[in-house]
N, C-alpha and C positions, 0 to 999 in steps of 0.2 A: 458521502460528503454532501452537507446542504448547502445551495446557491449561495449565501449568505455567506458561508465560511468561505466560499471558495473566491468570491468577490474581494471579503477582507483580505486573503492571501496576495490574490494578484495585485490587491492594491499597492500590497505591501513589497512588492518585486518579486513574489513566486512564480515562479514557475507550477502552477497546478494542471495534471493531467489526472486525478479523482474524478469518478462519477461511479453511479450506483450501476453493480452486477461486475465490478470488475473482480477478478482474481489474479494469487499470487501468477497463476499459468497464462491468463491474457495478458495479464503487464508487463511482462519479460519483454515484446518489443518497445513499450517505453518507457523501460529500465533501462534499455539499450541503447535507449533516444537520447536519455539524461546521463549517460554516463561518456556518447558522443560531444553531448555538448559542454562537456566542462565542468561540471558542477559541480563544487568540492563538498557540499554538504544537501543528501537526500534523505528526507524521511518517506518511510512505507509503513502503512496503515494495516493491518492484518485486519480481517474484516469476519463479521457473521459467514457472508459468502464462499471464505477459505476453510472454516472448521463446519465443515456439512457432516450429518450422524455418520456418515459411512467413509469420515476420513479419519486414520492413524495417525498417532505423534510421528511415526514412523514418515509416514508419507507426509506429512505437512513438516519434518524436519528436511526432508530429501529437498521439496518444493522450495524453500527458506534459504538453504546452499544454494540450489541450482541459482535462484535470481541473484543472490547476491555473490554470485561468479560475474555475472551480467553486471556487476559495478563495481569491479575491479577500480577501475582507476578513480573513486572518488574515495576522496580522504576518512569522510565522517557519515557513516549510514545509521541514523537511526530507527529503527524496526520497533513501533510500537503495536502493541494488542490492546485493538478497543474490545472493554466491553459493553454489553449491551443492557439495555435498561426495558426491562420485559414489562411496565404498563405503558409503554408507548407501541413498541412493536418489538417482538423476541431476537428479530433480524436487523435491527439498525443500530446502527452504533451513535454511543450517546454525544 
């Protein structure tokens, strides 16, 4: 997520905890954090840094359930997959 966008979010009443090297496995505490605090409606970002060469559909489906156990009680989870746009950088999402 770049400064910029995450700027726009907050302005806009977001609640944004994005920044670059996070994973679906470090986010789970604040998956946990957002799902304490109320939020009836979370999107998560699937990122370059979740599908590395040496991960399975398999195991990025297990990762995918296991957080979104962690938001149990919010109403509307949206789970987008960015992709990436390879003449900027292979790893950032566009």
């Amino acid at each position: 997520m770049t400064n910029s966008a995450r700027e726009e979010l907050t302005a806009r009443g977001a609640y944004v905890r994005a920044h670059g090297g996070m994973t679906i496995v470090l986010g789970r505490p604040v998956l946990r954090e957002v799902n304490q605090r109320g939020y009836e409606t979370v999107v998560v970002a699937l990122g370059g840094m979740d599908v590395a060469l040496d991960t399975t559909p398999t195991a990025l489906r297990w990762r995918v359930r296991s957080a979104l156990q962690d938001l149990v009680g919010v109403r509307c989870v949206i789970w987008l997959n960015l992709n990436t746009q390879p003449n900027v950088h292979a790893d950032w999402p566009q």
